[in-house]
C-alpha positions, 0 to 999 in steps of 0.5 A: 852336751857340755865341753867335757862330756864331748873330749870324754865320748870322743877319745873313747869313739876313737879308740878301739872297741873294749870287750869284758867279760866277768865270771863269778861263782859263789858257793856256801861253805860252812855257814859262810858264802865265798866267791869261789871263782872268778875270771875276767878279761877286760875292764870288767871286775869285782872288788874285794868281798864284803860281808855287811851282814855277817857271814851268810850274805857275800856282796860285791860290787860290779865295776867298769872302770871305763865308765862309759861304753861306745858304739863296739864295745861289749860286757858280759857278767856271768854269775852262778850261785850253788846250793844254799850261797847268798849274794848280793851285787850292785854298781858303784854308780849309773852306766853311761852309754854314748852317742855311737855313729852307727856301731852298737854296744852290746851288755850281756847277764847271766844270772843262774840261781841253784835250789836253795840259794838267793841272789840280790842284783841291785845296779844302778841305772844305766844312761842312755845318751841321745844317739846310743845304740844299745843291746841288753839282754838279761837271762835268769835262771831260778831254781824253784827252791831258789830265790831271785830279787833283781831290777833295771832301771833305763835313763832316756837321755841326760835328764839332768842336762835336759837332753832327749833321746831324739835318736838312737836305740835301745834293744832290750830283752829280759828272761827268767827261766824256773826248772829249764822252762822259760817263766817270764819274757819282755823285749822292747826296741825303742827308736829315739822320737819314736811314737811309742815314746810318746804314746799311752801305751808306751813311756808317755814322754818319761824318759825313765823306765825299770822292771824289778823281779822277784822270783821265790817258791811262793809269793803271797797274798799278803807280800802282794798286797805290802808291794801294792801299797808301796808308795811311789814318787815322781811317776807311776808303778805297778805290781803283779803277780805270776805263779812264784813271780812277782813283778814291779814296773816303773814309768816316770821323769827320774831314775832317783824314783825309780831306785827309791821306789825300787829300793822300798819294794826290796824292804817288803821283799827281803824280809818275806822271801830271803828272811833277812831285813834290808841292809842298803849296800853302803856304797849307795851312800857314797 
């Protein structure tokens, strides 16, 4: 870890742990989608709505201004969307988690999508710095006449620095709910140095792994097919299908193929399931 990195991860260890909690609520009003309601308390927060494409599409973007998070500390995003709203989230950069001692760092997401309505999470990745303990949990809940398209992405260890995840862990849990029923569960514990890490059936030494979603009334034969033939670069990936699901995996050496393999399925998605083309929010270009 270089000499800044280490100042950084230490006055945030010893500082107190932070708790945020964010809600937002979005609503169709005319042929426009609001933010309605929002709360927080803590370092978590929106910045001011955007409409890229016109009315019917409400973006924002998610942002941590800590950057970081340690050992104690906890977000919570809450986001509702009503009958017929559009929106679209993302981050303004990757989630950093430091090395902890001992404490675990806990992000929570709950996403609820009524009938009609369609919801884009679009974050980037989130670092796992060798020696985090590190909860997610991510919970969906679709309506079936609603549609949901959404990934996560995970970085082992500073890849770019060639650091390894040699200790530490990472607890994840991923749920999407359709009509009260739980429809699709993943949980993973991943120990640094572990066997699964290495292992053919685990991450086989890539330190880079994401799942993307994709929940519609429908998904078809021939949306199936455009997703499979999506090329992907610097790893490996599949894609398959479940009743009104689809789901896309990625395993590889960087979190940039990841996000452009990502970003190239949420082309072929957009179009099919939301009837929009794909405008990249513009603050992946900065």
């Amino acid at each position: 870890m270089n000499q800044g990195a280490d100042l950084v991860v230490a006055s945030r260890a010893d500082a107190a742990s932070w708790h945020a909690r964010l809600e937002l609520g979005y609503e169709r009003c005319a042929e426009r989608t609001v933010l309605t309601s929002r709360s927080h308390v803590g370092p978590l927060v929106v910045q001011k709505s955007l409409y890229p494409e016109g009315d019917a599409v409400c973006q924002n973007i998610v942002v941590h201004p800590p950057g970081g998070m340690v050992g104690g500390d906890r977000l919570a995003l809450d986001v509702e969307l009503a009958s017929r709203a559009h929106a679209q989230l993302t981050t303004p950069g990757a989630a950093k988690w430091y090395r902890s001692s001992d404490a675990t760092a806990h992000q929570s997401i709950d996403l609820h999508v009524a009938a009609g309505a369609a919801l884009e999470w679009l974050p980037q990745e989130a670092i796992l710095f060798n020696g985090a303990i590190a909860e997610f949990a991510i919970r969906i809940e679709v309506d079936p006449q609603a549609v949901f398209i959404g990934w996560d992405i995970v970085c082992l260890g500073r890849t770019a620095a060639g650091e390894r995840f040699a200790r530490g862990q990472l607890r994840q849990r991923i749920e999407l709910w359709r009509d009260g029923a739980l429809w699709w569960c993943e949980r993973a514990v991943l120990t640094g140095d572990a066997p699964l890490l290495a292992s053919p059936v685990g991450l086989i030494g890539q330190p880079v792994f994401g799942t993307l979603l994709a929940a519609a009334p429908q998904v078809s034969d021939e949306l199936l097919a455009a997703c499979k033939s999506v090329a992907v670069a610097g790893g490996e990936a599949a894609v398959t299908r479940l009743p009104a699901l689809l789901v896309a995996r990625y395993r590889g050496a960087s979190a940039a193929s990841a996000r452009d393999y990502f970003t190239a399925l949420w082309r072929t998605l957009r179009p099919a399931l939301i009837g929009r083309d794909a405008v990249p929010p513009r603050i992946w270009s900065t």
